[in-house]
VMD Tcl script that builds the backbone (N, CA, C; Angstrom):
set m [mol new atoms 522]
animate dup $m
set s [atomselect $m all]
$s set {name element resname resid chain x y z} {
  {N N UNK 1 A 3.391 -5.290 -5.324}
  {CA C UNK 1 A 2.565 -6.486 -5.283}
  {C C UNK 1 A 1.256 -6.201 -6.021}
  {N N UNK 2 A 0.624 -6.848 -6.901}
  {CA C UNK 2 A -0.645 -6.705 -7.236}
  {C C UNK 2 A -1.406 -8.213 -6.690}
  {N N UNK 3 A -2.591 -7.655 -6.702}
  {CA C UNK 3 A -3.480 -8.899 -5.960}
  {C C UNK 3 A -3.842 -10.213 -7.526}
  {N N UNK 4 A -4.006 -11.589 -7.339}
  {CA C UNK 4 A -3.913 -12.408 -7.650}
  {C C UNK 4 A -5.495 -12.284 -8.975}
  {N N UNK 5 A -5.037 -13.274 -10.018}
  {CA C UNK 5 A -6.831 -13.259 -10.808}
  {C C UNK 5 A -7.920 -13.605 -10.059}
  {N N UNK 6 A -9.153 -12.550 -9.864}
  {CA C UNK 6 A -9.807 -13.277 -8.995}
  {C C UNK 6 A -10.490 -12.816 -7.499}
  {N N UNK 7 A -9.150 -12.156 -7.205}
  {CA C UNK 7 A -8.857 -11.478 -5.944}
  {C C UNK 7 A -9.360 -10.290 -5.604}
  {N N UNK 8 A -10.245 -9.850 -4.886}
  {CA C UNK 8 A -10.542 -8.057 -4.753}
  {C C UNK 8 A -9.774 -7.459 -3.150}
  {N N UNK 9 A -10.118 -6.454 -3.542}
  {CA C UNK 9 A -9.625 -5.487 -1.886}
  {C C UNK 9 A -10.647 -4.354 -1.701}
  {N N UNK 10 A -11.064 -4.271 -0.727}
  {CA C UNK 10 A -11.694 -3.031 -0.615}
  {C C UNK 10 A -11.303 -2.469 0.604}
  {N N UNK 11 A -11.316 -1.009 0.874}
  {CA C UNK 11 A -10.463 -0.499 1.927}
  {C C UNK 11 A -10.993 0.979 2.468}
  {N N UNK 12 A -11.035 1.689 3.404}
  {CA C UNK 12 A -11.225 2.865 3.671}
  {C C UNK 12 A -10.260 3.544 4.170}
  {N N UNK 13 A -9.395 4.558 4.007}
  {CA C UNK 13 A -8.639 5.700 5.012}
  {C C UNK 13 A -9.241 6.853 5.179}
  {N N UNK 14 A -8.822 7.250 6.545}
  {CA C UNK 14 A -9.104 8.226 7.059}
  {C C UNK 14 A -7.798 8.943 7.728}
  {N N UNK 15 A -7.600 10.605 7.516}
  {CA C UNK 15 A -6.446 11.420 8.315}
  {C C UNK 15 A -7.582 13.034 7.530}
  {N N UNK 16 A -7.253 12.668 9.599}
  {CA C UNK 16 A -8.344 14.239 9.523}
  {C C UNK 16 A -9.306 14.695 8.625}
  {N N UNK 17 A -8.860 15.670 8.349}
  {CA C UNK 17 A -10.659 16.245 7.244}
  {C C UNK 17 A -10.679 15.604 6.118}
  {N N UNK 18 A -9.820 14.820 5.750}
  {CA C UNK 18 A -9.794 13.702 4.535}
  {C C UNK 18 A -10.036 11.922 4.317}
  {N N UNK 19 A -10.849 11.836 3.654}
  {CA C UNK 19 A -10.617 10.022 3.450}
  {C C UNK 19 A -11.087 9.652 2.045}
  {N N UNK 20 A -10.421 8.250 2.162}
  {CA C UNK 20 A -10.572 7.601 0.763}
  {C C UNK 20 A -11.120 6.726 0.661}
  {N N UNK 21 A -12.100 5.968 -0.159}
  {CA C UNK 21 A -12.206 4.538 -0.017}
  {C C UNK 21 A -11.779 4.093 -1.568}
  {N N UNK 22 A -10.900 2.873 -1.660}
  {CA C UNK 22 A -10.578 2.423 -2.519}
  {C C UNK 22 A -11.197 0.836 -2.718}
  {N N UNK 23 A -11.300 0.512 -3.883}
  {CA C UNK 23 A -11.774 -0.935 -4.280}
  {C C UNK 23 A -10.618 -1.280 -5.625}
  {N N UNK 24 A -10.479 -2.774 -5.465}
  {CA C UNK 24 A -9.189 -3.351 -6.043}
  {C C UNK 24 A -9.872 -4.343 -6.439}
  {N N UNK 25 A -9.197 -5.125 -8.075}
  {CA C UNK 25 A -9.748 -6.468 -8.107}
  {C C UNK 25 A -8.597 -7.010 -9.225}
  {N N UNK 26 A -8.117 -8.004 -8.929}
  {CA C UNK 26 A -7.018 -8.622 -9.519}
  {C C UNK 26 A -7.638 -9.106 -10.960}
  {N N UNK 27 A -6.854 -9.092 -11.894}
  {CA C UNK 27 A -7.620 -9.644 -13.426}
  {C C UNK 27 A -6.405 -10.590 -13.948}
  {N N UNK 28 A -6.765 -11.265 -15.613}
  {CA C UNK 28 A -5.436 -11.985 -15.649}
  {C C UNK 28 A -4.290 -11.354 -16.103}
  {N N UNK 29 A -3.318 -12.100 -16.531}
  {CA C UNK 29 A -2.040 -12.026 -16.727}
  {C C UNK 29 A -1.051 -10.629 -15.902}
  {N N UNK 30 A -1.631 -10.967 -14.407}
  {CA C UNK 30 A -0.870 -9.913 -13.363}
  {C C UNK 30 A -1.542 -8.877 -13.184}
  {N N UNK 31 A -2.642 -8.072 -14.225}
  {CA C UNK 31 A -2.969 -6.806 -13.579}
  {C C UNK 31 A -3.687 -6.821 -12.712}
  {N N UNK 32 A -4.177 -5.567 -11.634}
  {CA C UNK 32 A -4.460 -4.404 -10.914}
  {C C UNK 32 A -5.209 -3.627 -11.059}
  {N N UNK 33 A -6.953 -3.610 -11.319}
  {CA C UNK 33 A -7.099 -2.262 -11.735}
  {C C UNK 33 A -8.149 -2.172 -10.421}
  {N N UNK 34 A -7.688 -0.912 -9.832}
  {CA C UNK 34 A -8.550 -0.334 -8.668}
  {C C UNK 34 A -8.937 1.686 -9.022}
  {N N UNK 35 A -9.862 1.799 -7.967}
  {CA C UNK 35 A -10.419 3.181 -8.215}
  {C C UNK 35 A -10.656 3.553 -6.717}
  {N N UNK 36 A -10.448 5.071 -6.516}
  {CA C UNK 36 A -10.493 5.629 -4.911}
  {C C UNK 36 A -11.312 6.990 -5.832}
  {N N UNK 37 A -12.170 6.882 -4.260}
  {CA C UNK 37 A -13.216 8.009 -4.157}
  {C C UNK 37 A -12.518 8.836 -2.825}
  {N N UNK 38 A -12.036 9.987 -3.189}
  {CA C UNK 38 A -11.561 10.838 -1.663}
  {C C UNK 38 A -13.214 11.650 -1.304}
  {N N UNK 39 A -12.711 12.558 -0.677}
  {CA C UNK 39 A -13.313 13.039 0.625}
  {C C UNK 39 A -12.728 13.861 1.010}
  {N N UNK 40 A -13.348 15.205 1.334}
  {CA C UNK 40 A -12.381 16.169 2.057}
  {C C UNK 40 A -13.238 17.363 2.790}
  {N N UNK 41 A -13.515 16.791 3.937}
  {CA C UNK 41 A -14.632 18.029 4.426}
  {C C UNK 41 A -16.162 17.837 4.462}
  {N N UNK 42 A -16.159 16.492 3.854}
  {CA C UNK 42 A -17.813 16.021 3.476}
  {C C UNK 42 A -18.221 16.048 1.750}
  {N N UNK 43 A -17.240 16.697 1.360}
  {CA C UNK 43 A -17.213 16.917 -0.067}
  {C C UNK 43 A -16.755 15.794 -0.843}
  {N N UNK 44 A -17.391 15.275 -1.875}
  {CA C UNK 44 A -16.438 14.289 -2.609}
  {C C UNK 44 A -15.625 14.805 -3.955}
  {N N UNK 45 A -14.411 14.346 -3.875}
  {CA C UNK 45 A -13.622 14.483 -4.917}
  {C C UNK 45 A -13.771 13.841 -5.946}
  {N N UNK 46 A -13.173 14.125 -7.029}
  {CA C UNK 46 A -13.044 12.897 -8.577}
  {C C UNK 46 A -12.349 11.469 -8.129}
  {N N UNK 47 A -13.183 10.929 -8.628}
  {CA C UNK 47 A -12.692 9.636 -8.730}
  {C C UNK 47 A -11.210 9.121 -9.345}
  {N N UNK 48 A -10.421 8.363 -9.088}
  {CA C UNK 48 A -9.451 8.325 -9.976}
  {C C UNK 48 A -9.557 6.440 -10.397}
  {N N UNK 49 A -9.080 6.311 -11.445}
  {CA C UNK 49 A -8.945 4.766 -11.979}
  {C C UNK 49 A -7.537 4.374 -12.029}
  {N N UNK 50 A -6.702 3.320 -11.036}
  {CA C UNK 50 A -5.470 2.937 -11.831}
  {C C UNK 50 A -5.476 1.856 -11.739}
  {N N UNK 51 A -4.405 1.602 -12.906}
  {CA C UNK 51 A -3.866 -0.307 -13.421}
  {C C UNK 51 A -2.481 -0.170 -13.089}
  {N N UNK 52 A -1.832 -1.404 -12.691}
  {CA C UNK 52 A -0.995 -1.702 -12.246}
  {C C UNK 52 A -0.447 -3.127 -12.924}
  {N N UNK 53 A 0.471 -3.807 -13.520}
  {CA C UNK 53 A 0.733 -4.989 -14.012}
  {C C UNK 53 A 2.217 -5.328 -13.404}
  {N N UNK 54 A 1.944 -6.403 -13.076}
  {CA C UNK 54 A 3.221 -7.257 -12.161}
  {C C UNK 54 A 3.919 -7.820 -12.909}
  {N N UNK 55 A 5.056 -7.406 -13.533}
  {CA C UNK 55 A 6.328 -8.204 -14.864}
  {C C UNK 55 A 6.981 -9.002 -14.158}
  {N N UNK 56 A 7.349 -9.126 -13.213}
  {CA C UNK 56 A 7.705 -10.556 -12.414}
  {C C UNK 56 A 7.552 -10.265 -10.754}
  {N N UNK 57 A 7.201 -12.066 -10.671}
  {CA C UNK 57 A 7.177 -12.720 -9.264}
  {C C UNK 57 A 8.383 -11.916 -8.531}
  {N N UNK 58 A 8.522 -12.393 -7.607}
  {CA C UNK 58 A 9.527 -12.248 -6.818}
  {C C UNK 58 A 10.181 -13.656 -6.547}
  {N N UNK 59 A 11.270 -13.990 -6.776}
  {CA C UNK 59 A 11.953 -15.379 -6.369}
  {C C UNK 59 A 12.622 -15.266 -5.362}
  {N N UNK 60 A 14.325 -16.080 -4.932}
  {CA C UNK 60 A 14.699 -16.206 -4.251}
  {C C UNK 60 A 15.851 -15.083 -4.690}
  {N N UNK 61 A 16.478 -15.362 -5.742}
  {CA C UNK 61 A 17.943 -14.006 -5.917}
  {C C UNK 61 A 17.134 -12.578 -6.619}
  {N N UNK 62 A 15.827 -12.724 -7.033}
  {CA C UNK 62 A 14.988 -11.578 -7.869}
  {C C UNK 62 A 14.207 -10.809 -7.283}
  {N N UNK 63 A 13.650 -9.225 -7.382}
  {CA C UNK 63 A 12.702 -8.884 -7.106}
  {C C UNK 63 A 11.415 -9.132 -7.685}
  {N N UNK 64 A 10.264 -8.835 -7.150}
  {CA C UNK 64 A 9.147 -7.992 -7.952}
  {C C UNK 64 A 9.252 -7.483 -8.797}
  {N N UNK 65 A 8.803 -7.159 -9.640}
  {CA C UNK 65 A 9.017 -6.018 -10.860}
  {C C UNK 65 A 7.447 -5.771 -11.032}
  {N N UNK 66 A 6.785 -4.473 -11.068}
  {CA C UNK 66 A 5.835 -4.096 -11.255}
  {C C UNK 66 A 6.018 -2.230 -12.048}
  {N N UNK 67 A 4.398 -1.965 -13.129}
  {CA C UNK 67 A 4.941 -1.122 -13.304}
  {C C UNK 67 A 3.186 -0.425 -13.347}
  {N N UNK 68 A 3.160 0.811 -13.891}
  {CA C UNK 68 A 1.572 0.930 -12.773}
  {C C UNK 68 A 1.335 2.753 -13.464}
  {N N UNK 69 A 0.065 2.897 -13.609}
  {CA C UNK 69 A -0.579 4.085 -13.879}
  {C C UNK 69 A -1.487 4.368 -12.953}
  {N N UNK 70 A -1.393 5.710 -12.302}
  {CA C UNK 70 A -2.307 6.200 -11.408}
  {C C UNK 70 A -3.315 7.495 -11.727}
  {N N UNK 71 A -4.315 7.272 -11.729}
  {CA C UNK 71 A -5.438 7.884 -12.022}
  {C C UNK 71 A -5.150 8.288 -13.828}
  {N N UNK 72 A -4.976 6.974 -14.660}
  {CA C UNK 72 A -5.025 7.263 -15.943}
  {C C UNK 72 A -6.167 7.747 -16.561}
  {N N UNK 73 A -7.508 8.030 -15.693}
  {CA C UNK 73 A -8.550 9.372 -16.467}
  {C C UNK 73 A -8.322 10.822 -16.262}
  {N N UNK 74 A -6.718 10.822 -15.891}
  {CA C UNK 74 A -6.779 12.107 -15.264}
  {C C UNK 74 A -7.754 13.235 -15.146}
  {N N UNK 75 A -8.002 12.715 -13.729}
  {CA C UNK 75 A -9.016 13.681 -12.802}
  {C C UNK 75 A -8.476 14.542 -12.422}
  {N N UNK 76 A -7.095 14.588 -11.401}
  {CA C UNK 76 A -6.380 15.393 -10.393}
  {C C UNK 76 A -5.171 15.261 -11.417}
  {N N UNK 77 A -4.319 14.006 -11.192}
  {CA C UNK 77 A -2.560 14.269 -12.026}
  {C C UNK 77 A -2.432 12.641 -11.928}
  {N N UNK 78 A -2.707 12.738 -13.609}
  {CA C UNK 78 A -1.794 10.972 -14.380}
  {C C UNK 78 A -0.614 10.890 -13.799}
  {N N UNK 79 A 0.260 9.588 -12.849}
  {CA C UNK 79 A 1.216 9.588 -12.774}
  {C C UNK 79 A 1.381 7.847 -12.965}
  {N N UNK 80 A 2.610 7.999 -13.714}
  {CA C UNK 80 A 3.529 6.827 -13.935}
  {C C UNK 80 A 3.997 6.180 -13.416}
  {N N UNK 81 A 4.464 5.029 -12.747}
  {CA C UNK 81 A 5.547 4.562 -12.301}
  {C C UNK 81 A 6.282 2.920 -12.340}
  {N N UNK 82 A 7.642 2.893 -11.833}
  {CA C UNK 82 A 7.990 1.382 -12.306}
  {C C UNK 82 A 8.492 0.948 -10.400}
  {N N UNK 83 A 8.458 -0.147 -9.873}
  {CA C UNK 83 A 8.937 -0.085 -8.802}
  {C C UNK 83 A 9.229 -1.778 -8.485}
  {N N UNK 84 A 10.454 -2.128 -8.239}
  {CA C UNK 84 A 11.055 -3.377 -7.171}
  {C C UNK 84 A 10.458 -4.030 -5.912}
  {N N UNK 85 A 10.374 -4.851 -5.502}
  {CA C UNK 85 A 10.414 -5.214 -4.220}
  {C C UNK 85 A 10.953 -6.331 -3.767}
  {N N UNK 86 A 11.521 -6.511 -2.615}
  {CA C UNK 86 A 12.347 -7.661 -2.454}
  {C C UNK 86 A 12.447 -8.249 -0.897}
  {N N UNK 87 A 11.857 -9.561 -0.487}
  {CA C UNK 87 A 12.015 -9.671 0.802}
  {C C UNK 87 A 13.398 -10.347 1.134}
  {N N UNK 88 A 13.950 -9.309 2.404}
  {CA C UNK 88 A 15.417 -9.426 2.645}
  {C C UNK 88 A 15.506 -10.360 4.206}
  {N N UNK 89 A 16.445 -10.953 4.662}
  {CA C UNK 89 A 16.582 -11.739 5.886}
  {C C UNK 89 A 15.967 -10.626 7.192}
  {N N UNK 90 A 15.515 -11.776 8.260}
  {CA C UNK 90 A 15.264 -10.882 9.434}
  {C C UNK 90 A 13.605 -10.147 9.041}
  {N N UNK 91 A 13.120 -10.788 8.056}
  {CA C UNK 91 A 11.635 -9.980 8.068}
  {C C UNK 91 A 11.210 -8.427 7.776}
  {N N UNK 92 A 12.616 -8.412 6.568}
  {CA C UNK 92 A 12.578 -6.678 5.804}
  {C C UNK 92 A 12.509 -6.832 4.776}
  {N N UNK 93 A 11.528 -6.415 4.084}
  {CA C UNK 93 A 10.790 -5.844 2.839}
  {C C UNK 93 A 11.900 -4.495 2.320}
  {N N UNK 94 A 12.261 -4.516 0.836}
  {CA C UNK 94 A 12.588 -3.135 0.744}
  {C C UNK 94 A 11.379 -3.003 -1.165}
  {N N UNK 95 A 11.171 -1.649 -1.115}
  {CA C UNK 95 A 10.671 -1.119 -1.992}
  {C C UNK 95 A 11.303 -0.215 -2.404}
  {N N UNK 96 A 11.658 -0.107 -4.255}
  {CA C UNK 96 A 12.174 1.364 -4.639}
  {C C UNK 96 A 11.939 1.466 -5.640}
  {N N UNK 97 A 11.599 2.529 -6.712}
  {CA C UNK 97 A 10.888 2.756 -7.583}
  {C C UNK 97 A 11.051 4.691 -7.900}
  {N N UNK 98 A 10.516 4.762 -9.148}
  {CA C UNK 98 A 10.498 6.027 -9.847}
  {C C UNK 98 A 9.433 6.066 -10.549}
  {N N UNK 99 A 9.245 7.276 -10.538}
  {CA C UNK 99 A 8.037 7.927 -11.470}
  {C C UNK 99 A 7.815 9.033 -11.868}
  {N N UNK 100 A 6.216 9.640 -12.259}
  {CA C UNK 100 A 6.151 10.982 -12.475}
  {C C UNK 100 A 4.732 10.977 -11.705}
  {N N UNK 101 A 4.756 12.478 -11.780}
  {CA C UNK 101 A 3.484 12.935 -11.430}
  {C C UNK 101 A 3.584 13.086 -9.894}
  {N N UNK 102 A 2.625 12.246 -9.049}
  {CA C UNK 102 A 2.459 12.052 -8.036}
  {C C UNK 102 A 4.024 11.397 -7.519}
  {N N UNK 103 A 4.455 10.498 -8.270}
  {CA C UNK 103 A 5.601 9.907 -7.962}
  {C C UNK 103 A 7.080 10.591 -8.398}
  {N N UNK 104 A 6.854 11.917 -8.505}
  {CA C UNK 104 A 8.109 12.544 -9.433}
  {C C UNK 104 A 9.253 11.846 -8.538}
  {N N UNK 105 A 10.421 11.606 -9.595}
  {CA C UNK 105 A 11.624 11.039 -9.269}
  {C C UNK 105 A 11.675 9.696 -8.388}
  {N N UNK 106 A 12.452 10.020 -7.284}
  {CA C UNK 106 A 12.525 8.192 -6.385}
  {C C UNK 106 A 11.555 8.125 -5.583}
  {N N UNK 107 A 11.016 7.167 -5.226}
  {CA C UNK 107 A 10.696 6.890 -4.119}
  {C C UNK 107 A 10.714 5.339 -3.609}
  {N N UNK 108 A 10.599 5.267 -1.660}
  {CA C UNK 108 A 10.578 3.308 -1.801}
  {C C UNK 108 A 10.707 3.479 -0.117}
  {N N UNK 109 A 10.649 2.515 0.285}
  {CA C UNK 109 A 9.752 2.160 1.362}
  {C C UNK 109 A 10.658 1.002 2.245}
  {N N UNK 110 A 10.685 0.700 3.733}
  {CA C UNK 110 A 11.542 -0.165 4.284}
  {C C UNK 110 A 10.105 -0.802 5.433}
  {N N UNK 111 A 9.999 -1.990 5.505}
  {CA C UNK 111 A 8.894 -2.636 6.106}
  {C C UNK 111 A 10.309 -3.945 6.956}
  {N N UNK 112 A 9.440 -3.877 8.300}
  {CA C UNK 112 A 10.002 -4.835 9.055}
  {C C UNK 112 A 8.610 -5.390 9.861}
  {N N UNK 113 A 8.836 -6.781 9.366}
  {CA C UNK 113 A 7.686 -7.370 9.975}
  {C C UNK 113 A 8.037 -8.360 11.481}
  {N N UNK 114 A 7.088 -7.257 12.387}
  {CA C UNK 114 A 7.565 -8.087 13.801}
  {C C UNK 114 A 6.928 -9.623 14.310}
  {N N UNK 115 A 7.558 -10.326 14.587}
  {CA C UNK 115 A 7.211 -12.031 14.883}
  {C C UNK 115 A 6.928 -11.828 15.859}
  {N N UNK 116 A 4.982 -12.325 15.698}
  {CA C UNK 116 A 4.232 -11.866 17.288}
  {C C UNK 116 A 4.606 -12.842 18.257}
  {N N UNK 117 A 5.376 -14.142 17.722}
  {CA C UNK 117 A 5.714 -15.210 18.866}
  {C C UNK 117 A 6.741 -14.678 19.916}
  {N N UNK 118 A 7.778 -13.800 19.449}
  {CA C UNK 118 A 8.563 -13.152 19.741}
  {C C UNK 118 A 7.960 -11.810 21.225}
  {N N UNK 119 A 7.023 -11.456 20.903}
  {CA C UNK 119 A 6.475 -10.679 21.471}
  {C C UNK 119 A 5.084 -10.908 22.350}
  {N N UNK 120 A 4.807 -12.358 22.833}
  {CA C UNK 120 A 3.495 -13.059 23.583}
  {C C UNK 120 A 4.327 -14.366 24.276}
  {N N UNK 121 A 3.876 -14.370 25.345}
  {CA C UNK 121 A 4.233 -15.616 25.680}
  {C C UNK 121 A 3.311 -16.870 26.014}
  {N N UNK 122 A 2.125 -16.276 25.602}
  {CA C UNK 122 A 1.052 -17.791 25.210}
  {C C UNK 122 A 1.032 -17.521 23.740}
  {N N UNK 123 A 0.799 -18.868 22.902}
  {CA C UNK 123 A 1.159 -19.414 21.557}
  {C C UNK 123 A -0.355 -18.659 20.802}
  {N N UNK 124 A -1.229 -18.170 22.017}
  {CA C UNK 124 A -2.673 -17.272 21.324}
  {C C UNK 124 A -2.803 -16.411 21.535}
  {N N UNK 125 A -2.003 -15.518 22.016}
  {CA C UNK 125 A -2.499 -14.973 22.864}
  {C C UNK 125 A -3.095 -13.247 22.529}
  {N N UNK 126 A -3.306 -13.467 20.857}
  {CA C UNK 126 A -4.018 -12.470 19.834}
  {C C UNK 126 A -3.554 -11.347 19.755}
  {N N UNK 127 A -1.520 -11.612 19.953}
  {CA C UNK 127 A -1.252 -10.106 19.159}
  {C C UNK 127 A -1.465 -10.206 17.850}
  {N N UNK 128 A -1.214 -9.408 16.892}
  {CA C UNK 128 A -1.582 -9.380 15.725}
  {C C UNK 128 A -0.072 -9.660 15.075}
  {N N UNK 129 A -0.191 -10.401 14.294}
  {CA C UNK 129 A 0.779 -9.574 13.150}
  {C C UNK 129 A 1.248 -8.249 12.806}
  {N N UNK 130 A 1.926 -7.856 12.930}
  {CA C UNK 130 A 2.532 -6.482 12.777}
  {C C UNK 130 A 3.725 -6.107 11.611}
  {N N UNK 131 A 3.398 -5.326 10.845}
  {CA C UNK 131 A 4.563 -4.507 10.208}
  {C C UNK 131 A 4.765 -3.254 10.544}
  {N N UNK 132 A 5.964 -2.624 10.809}
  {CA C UNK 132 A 6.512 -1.281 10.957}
  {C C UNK 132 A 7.152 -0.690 9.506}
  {N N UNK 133 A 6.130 0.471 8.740}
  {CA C UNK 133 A 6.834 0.854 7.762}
  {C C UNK 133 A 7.381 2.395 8.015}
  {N N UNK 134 A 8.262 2.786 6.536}
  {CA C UNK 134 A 9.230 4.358 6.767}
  {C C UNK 134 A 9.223 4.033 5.488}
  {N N UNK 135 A 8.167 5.107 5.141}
  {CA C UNK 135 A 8.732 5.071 3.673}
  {C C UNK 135 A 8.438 6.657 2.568}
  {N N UNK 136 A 9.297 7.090 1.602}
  {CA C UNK 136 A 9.590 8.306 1.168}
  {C C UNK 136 A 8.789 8.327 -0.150}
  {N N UNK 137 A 7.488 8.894 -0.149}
  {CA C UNK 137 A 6.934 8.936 -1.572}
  {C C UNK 137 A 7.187 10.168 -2.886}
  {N N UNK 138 A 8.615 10.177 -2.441}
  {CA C UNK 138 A 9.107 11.253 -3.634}
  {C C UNK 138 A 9.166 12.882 -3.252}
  {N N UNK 139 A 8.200 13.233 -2.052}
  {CA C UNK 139 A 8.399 14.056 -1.698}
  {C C UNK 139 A 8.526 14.189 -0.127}
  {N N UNK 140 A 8.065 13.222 0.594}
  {CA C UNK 140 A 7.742 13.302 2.525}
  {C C UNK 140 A 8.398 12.258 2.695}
  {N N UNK 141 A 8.608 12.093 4.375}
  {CA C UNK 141 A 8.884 11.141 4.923}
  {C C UNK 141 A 7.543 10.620 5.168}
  {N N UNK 142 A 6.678 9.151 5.521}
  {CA C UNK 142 A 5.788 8.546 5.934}
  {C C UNK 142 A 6.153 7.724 7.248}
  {N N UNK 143 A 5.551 7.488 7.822}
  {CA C UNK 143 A 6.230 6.026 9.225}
  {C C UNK 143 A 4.718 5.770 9.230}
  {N N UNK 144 A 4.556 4.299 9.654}
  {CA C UNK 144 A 3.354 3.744 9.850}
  {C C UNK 144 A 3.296 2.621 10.034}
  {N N UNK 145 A 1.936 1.496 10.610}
  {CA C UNK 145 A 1.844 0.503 11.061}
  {C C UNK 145 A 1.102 -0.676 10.547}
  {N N UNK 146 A 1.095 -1.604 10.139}
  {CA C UNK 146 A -0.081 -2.974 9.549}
  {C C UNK 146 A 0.171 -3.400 10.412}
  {N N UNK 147 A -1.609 -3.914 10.695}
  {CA C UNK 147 A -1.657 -4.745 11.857}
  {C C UNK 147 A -2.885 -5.783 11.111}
  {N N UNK 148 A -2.006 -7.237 10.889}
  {CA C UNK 148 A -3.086 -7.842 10.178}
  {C C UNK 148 A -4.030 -8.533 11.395}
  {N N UNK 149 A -5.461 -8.008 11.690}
  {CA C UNK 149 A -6.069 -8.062 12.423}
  {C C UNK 149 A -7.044 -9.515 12.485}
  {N N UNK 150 A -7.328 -10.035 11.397}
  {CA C UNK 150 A -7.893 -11.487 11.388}
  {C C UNK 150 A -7.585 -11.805 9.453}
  {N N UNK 151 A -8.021 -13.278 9.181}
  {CA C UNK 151 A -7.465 -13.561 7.882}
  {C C UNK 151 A -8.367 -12.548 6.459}
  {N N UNK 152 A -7.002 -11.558 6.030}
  {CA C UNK 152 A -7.740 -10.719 5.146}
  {C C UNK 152 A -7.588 -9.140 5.699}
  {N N UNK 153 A -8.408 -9.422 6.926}
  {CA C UNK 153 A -8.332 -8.290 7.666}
  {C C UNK 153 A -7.288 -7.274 8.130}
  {N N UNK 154 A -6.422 -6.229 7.871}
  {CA C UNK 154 A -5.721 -5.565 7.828}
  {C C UNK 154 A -6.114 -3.803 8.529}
  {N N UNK 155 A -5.159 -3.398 9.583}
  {CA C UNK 155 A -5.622 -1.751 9.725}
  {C C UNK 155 A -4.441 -1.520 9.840}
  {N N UNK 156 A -4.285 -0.337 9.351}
  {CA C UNK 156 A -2.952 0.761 9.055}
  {C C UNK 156 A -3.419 1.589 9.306}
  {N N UNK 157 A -2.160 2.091 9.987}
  {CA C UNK 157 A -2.222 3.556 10.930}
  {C C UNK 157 A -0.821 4.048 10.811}
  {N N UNK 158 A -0.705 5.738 11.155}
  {CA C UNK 158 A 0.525 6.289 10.807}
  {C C UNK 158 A 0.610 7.850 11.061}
  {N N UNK 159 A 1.393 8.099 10.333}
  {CA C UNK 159 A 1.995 9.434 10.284}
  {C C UNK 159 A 2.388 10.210 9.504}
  {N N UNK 160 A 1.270 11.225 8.447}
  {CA C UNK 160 A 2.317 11.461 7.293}
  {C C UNK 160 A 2.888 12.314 7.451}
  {N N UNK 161 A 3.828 12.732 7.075}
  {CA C UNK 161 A 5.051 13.734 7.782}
  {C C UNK 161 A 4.742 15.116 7.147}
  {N N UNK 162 A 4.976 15.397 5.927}
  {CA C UNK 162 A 5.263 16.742 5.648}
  {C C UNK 162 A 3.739 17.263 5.941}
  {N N UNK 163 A 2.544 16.225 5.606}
  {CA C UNK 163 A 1.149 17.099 6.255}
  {C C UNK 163 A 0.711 16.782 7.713}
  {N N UNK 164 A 1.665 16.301 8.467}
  {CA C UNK 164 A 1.366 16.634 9.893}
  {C C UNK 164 A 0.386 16.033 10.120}
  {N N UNK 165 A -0.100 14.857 9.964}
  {CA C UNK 165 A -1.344 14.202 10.013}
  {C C UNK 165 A -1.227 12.441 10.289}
  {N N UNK 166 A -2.116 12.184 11.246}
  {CA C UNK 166 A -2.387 10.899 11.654}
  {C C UNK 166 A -3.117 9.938 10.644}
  {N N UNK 167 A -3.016 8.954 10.059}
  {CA C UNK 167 A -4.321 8.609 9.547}
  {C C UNK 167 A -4.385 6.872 9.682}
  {N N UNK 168 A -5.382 6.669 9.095}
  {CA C UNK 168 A -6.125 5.184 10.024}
  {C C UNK 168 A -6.561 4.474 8.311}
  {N N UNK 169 A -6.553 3.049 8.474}
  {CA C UNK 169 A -7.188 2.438 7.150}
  {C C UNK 169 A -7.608 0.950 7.690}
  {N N UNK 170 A -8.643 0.585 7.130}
  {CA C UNK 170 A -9.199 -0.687 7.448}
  {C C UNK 170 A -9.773 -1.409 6.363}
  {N N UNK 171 A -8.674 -1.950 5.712}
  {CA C UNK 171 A -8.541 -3.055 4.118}
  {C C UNK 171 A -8.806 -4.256 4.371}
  {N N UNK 172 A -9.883 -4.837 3.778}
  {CA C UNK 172 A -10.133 -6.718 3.422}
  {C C UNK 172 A -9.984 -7.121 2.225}
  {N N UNK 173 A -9.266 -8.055 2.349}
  {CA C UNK 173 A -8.479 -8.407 0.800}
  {C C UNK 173 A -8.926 -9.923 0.725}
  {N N UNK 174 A -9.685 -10.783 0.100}
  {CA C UNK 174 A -10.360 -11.649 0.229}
  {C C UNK 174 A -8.943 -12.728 -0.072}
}
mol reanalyze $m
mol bondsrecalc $m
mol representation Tube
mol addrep $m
């Protein structure tokens, strides 16, 4: 998904002695270009810059098609990638995609979004929106949570697997 012309995001994560804050701002004809400042210990890292451009919508028989450069000033490691997405019956998202670098070979992602009506039995009663994701970034397993918290408002939380670590994010996407 890239965000709309127009559109920004700004966001913070945190997992343990590390965090990021990233800023996003949609431009025309589909691109993406955002930049993250990490953190690691109190220390700041290099900045990285990536663009991202959306080659198609998503319809009803089609995916997404997006294809995307990450940290093209290479600071840390330029990586490439092209990736699908497609919303499937029952409120499942699938993602899959290839790349290099950061993204060497496959990776892609399974999101099930839970219907808070389903889960409250007053019509307000301020669960959130919820997604449950599992998803493999080429090298780990990930599991984790969106909880869209008011309009825009978004926190993700999780688990990244191969570094054994909890981490937390709190994104507003106008």
């Amino acid at each position: 998904d890239t965000l709309r012309p127009g559109q920004f995001s700004a966001g913070a994560f945190y997992w343990q002695d590390h965090s990021t804050v990233v800023a996003a701002v949609g431009l025309p004809v589909g691109m993406e270009l955002s930049a993250a400042a990490p953190w690691h210990k109190g220390v700041s890292g290099n900045w990285t810059v990536n663009a991202k451009v959306g080659l198609a919508q998503e319809g009803l028989l089609l995916p997404a098609i997006a294809v995307g450069v990450e940290d093209f000033g290479e600071q840390t490691q330029r990586s490439y990638y092209a990736a699908v997405s497609k919303a499937l019956p029952f409120g499942i998202r699938v993602h899959i995609g290839a790349g290099t670098g950061r993204f060497k070979g496959m990776f892609g992602a399974l999101e099930k979004v839970l219907n808070p009506t389903s889960l409250r039995q007053k019509k307000h009663s301020g669960f959130p929106v919820t997604s449950l994701i599992v998803e493999m970034d080429g090298k780990k397993m990930n599991y984790g949570a969106r909880l869209r918290l008011a309009h825009g408002l978004r926190l993700d939380t999780g688990w990244l697997g191969q570094e054994q670590r909890v981490y937390l994010g709190l994104t507003y996407t106008n």
